[in-house]
GUDRENMI-798529 format. One record per residue (C-alpha): residue number from 1; residue in one letter; x, y, z. Coordinates in steps of 0.2 Angstrom, whole numbers, plus 5000, padded with zeros to 4 digits. Example, Ala and Ser with C-alpha at 12.3 -4.5 7.8 and 13.67 -1.06 7.14 Angstrom:
BEGIN
PT,num,residuo,X,Y,Z
PT,1,a,5062,4978,5039
PT,2,s,5068,4995,5036
END
This chain:
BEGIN
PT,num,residuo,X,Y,Z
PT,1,x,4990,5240,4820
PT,2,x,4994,5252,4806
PT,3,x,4984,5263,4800
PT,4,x,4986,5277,4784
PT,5,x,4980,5295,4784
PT,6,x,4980,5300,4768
PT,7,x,4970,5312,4756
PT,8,x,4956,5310,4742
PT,9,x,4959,5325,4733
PT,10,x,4970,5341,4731
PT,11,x,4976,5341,4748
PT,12,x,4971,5351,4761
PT,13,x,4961,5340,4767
PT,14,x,4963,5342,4786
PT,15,x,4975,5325,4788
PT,16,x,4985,5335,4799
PT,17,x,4972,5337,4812
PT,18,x,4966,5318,4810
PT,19,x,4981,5314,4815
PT,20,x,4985,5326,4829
PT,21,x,4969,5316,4834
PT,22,x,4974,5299,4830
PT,23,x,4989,5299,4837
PT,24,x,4981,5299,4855
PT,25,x,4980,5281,4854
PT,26,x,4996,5277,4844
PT,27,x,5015,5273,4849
PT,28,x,5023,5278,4833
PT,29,x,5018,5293,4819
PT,30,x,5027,5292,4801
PT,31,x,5030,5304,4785
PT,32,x,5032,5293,4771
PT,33,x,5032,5305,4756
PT,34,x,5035,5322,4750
PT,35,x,5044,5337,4759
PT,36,x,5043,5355,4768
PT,37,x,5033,5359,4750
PT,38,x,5016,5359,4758
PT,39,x,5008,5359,4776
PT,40,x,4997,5351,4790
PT,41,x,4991,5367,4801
PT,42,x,4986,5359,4820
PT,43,x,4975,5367,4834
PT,44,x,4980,5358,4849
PT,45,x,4981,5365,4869
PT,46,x,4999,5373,4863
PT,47,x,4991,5382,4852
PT,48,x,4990,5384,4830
PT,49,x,5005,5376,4822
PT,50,x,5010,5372,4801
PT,51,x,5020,5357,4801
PT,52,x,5030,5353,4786
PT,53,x,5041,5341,4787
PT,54,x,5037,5334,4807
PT,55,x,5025,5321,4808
PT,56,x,5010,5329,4816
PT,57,x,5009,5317,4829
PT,58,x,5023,5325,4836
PT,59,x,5014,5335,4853
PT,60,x,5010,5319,4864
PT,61,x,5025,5316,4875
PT,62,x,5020,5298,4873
PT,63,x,5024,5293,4854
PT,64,x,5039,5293,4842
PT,65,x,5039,5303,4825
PT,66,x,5050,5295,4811
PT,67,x,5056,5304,4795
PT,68,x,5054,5289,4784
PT,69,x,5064,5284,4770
PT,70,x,5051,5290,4757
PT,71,x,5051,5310,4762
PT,72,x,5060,5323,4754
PT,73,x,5072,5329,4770
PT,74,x,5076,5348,4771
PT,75,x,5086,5346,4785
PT,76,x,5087,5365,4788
PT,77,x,5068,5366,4788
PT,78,x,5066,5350,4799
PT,79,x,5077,5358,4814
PT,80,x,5069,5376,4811
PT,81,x,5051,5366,4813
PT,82,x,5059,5358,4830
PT,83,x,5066,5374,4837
PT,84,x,5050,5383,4832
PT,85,x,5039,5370,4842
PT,86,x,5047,5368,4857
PT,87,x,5049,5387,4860
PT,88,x,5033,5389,4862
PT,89,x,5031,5376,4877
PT,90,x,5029,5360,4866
PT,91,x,5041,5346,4876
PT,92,x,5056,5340,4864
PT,93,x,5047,5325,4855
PT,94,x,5058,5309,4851
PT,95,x,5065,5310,4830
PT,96,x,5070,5296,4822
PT,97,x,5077,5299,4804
PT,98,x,5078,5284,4791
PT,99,x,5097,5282,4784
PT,100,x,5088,5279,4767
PT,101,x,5079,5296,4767
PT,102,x,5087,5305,4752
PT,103,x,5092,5326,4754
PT,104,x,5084,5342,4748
PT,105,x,5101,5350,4743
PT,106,x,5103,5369,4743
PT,107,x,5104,5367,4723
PT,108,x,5087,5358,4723
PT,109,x,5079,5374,4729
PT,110,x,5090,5385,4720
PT,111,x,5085,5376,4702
PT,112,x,5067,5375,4707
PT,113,x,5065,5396,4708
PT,114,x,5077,5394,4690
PT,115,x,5065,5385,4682
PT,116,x,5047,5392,4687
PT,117,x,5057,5407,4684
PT,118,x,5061,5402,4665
PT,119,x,5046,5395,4662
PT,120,x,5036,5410,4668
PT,121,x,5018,5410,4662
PT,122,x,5020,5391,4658
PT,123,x,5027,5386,4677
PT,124,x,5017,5373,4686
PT,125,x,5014,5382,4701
PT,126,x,5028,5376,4712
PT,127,x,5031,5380,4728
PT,128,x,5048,5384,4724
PT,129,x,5056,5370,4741
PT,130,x,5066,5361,4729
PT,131,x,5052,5345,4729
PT,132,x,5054,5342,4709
PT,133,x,5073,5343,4705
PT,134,x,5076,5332,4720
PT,135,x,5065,5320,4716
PT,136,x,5073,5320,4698
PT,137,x,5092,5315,4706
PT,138,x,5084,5304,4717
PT,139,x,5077,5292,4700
PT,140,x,5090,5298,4691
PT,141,x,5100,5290,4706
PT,142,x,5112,5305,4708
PT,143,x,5102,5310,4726
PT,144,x,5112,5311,4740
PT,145,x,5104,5296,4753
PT,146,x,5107,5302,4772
PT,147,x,5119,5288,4776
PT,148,x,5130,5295,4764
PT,149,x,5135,5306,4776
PT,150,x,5143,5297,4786
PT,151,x,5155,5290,4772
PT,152,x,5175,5295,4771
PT,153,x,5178,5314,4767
PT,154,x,5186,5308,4749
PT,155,x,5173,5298,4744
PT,156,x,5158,5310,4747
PT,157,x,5170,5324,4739
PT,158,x,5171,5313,4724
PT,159,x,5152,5313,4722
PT,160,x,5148,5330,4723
PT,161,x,5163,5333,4711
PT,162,x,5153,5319,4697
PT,163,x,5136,5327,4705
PT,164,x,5140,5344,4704
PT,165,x,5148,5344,4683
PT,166,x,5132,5342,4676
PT,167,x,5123,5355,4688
PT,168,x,5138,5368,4684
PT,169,x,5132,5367,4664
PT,170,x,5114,5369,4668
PT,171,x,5120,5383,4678
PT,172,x,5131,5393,4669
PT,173,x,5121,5388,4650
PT,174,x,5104,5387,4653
PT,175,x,5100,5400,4669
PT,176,x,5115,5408,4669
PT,177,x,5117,5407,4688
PT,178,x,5134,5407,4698
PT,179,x,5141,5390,4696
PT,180,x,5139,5375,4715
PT,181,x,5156,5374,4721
PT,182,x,5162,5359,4730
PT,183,x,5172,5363,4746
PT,184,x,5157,5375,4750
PT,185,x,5145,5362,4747
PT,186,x,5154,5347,4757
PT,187,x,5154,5360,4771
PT,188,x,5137,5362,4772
PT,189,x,5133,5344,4770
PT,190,x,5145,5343,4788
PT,191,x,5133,5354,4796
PT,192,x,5118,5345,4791
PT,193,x,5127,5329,4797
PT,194,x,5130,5335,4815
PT,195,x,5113,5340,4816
PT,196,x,5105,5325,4813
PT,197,x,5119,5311,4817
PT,198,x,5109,5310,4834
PT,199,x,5093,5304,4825
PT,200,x,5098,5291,4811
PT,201,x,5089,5276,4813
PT,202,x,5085,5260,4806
PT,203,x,5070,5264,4803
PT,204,x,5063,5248,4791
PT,205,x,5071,5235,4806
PT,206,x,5061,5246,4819
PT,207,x,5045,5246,4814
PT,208,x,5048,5227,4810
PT,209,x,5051,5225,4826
PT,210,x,5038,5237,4833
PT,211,x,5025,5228,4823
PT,212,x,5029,5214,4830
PT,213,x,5027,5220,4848
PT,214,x,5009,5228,4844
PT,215,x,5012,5245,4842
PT,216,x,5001,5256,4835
PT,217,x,5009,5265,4821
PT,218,x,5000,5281,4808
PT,219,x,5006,5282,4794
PT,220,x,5003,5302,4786
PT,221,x,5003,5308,4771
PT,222,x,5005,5322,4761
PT,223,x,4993,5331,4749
PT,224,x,4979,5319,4741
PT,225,x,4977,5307,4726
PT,226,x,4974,5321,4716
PT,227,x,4992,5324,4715
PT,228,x,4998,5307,4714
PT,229,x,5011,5308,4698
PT,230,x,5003,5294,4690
PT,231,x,4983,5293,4695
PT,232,x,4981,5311,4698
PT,233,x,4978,5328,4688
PT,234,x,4998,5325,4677
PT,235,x,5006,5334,4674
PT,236,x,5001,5349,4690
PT,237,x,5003,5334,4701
PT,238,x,5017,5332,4715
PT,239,x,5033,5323,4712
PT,240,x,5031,5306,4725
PT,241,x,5016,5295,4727
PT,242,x,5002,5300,4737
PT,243,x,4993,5283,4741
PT,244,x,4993,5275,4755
PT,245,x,5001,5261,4747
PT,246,x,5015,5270,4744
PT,247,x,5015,5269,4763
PT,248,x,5022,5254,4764
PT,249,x,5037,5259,4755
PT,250,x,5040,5276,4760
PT,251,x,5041,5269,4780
PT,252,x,5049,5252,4774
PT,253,x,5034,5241,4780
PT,254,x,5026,5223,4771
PT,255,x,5010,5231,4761
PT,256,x,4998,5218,4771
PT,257,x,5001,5227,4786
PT,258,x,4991,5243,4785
PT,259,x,4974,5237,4791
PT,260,x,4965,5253,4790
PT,261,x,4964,5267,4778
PT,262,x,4959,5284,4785
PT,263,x,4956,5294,4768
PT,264,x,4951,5315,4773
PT,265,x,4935,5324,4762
PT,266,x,4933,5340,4766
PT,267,x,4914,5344,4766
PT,268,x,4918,5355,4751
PT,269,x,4934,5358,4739
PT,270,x,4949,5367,4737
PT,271,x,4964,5367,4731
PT,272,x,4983,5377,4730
PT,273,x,4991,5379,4713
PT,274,x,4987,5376,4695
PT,275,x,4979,5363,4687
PT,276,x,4959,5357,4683
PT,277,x,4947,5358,4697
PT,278,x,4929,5356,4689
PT,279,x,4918,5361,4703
PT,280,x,4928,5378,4708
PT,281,x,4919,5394,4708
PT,282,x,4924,5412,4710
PT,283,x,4923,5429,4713
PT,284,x,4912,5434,4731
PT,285,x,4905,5416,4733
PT,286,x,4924,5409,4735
PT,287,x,4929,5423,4745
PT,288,x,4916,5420,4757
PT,289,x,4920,5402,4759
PT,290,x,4937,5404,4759
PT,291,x,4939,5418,4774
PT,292,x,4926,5408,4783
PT,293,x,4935,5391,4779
PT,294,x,4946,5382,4792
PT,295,x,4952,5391,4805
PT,296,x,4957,5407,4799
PT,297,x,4954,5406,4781
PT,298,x,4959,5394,4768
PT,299,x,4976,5401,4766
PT,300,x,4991,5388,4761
PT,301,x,5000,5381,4776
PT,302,x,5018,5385,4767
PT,303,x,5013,5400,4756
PT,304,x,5000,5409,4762
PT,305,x,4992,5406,4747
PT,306,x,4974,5409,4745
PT,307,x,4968,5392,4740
PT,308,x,4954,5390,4726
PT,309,x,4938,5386,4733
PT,310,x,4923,5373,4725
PT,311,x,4910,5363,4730
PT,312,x,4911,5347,4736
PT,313,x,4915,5336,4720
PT,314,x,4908,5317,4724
PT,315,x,4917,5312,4705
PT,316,x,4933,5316,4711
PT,317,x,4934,5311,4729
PT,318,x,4925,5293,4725
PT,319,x,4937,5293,4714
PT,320,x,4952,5299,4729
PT,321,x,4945,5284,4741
PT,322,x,4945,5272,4729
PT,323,x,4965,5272,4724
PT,324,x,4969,5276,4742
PT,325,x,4960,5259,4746
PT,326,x,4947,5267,4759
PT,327,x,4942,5259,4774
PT,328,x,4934,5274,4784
PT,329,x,4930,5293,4776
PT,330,x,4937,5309,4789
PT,331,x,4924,5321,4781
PT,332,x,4931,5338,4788
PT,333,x,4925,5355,4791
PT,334,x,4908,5352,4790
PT,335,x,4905,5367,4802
PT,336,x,4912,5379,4788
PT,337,x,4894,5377,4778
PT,338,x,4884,5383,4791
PT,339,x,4881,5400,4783
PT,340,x,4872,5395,4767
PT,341,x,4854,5394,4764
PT,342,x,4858,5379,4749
PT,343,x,4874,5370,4746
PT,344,x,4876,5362,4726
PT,345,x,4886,5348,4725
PT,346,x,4893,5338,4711
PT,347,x,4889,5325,4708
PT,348,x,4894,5323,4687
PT,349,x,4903,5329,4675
PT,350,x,4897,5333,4658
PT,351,x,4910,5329,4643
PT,352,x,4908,5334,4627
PT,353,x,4887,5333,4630
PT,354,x,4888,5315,4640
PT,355,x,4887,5316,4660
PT,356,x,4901,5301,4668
PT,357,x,4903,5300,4687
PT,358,x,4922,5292,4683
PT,359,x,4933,5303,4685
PT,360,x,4945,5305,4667
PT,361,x,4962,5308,4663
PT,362,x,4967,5327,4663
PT,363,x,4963,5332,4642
PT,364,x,4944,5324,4645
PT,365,x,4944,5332,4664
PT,366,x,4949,5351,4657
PT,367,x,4934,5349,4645
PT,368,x,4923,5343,4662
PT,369,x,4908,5354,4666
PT,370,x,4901,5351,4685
PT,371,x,4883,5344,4688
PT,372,x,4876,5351,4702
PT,373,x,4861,5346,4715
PT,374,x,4857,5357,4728
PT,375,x,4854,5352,4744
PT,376,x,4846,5362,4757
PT,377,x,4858,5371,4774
PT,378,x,4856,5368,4791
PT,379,x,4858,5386,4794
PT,380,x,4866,5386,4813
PT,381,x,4880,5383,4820
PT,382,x,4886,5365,4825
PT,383,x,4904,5366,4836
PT,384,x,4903,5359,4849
PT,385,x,4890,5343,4846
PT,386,x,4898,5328,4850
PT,387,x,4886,5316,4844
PT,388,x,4881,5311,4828
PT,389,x,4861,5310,4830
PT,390,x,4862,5328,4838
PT,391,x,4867,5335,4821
PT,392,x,4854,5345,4812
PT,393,x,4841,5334,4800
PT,394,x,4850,5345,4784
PT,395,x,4868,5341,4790
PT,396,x,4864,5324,4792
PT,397,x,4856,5323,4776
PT,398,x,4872,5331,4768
PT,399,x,4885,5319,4774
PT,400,x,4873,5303,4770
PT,401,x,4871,5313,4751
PT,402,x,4890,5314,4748
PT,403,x,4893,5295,4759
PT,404,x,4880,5288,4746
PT,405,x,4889,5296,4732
PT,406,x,4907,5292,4733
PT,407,x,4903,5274,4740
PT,408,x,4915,5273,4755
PT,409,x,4909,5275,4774
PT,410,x,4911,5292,4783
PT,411,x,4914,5287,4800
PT,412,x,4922,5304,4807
PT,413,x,4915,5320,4805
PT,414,x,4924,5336,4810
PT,415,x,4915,5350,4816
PT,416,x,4928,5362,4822
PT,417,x,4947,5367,4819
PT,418,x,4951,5359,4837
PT,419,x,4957,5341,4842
PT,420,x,4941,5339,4850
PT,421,x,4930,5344,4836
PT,422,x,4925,5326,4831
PT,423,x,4909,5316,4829
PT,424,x,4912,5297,4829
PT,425,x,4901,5288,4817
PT,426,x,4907,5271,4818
PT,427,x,4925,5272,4819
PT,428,x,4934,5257,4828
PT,429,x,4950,5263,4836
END
């Protein structure tokens, strides 16, 4: 069976250690989308990793973790990741990359700093690891696919030479930067080639074949729907599709074989970088939900960001589950709210004096004003509880609230950083 593990709003969610999770009872984990430009942090019995690029099923000694075709590859970063993991007692897990993943090329990164750089006060927040310029070549189909490493010296040199005249103007006109040459470029490609030449893969005609045979296979996603360039928050979105939908394509599967839908709520909001976020709030209330979030603070896994806190927003994440085509709700660190006496929730937004609970297109949501309820705390602590009915009446009450509200079953709960830290509500492996 294939299942997606995906993410209803900003990100952050908590897929990584769903998957960690999951993966117990899977035979093959995929990335199908983005790049090293945001995290999944994991708490396993290694001990507490970010993952950026590796599939974060990749700690069982039992599964294979393939970069699919649909991932933004830092190769650098990939092996760094690898070397970083294993040196601290983690076996050396089985890779498979696609030979239709496309590059992050040093100039990707290089014109990503360039350009938040000249926008300055207008940037969109990147985080600077190249996601948008390499995105752009790949649709404006001068990426560089990783089988094209393998071709004849002259004709790769060729490319870069077309690729590189049109970076070289940009360069020297617009940022005034020094100028890609090629030799230098074709060099580093080389090393990039012998470090993954043992990895390439098939990766489309093994999953065909692995679905034939039964396997179990996660597919994992990166960030939420929220940043989906076409149904989330354009134009501080990401620059590939966040759906499990896009699932399909970004591993090289048939659409009708994800069965199951695993789309992440945290139990309240947050969010890294710019753009609308109608539920946030600030000043010593975020600060005391953000140091006692997660495991050590909501801090972002790749920048060590401080991430923008809110409460939970049932708009948006119906919302998030209903593009990702939700079968089961992960609702994560439910633990976190233990501290506070009342917890709002929103459950509307007011535009221009009328309350919706559709969430708009971004001019109408940067008008949005958050209708809140309060619903009463549980005021104690609930790691450790492994069963549903053992929750306190409050926390319960909370989790039926928001699984009333956004419409979709919540059938996990998380109630702890570790792998361990789940409720089963009805979930069938």
């Amino acid at each position: 069976m294939v299942k997606a593990i995906v993410g209803a709003n900003w990100g952050d969610e908590g897929k990584g250690k769903i998957t960690d999770m999951l993966a117990q009872d899977s035979d093959i984990i995929i990335r199908f989308q983005g790049g090293a430009n945001a995290g999944h942090t994991i708490i396993n019995d290694y001990g507490k990793f970010a993952l950026h690029t590796l599939p974060s099923g990749i700690f069982y000694d039992h599964t294979t973790s393939i970069i699919g075709n649909g991932v933004a590859l830092n190769i650098p970063v990939l092996f760094n990741e690898l070397k970083e993991i294993t040196s601290k007692g983690v076996p050396e897990p089985k890779i498979l990359i696609s030979d239709r993943a496309q590059i992050v090329m040093p100039y990707h990164i290089l014109f990503d700093e360039y350009e938040e750089e000249r926008l300055a006060g207008k940037s969109f927040g990147s985080t600077k690891s190249g996601i948008a310029p390499f995105y752009s070549d790949k649709y404006a189909k001068v990426g560089f696919q990783v089988s094209e490493l393998f071709e004849e010296e002259a004709e790769l040199k060729e490319k870069i030479e077309r690729v590189i005249v049109q970076k070289n103007i940009l360069l020297e006109h617009l940022y005034h930067k020094p100028l890609i040459d090629t030799d230098e470029l074709y060099n580093t490609l080389m090393e990039y080639k012998e470090m993954i030449a043992p990895y390439v893969c098939n990766v489309s005609a093994y999953l065909d074949k692995a679905i034939k045979e039964g396997k179990n296979i996660l597919l994992e996603g990166q960030l939420g729907t929220l940043k989906d360039p076409d149904h989330g928050i354009y134009p501080m979105v990401t620059s590939s599709s966040t759906l499990a939908a896009y699932g399909a394509i970004g591993a090289g599967i048939p659409p009708y074989e994800i069965k199951k839908v695993v789309t992440v709520c945290k139990a309240y909001s947050s969010a890294v970088g710019a753009g609308a976020f109608v539920s946030e709030i600030f000043g010593d209330e975020a600060q005391e939900l953000r140091v006692r979030g997660g495991d050590g603070g909501e801090f972002g896994a790749t920048t060590g960001r401080p991430r923008r806190m809110g409460w939970f927003d049932c708009v948006a994440s119906k919302y998030g589950c209903r593009l990702q085509g939700t079968t089961d709700v992960a609702f994560t660190v439910v633990d976190v709210l233990g501290y506070l006496d009342e917890i709002p929730v929103c459950t509307g937004y007011e535009i221009d004096g009328e309350v919706t609970t559709e969430f708009p297109v971004t001019n109408q949501l940067e008008k949005a004003k958050p209708v809140l309820e309060v619903l009463p705390g549980w005021k104690c602590d609930i790691r450790g509880i492994k069963k549903y009915e053992d929750l306190p009446e409050n926390c319960r009450k909370y989790i039926e609230f928001v699984e009333e509200h956004i419409g979709y079953p919540i059938t996990m709960v998380s109630n702890g950083p570790g792998r361990d830290d789940i409720i089963y509500h009805g979930f069938e492996k």
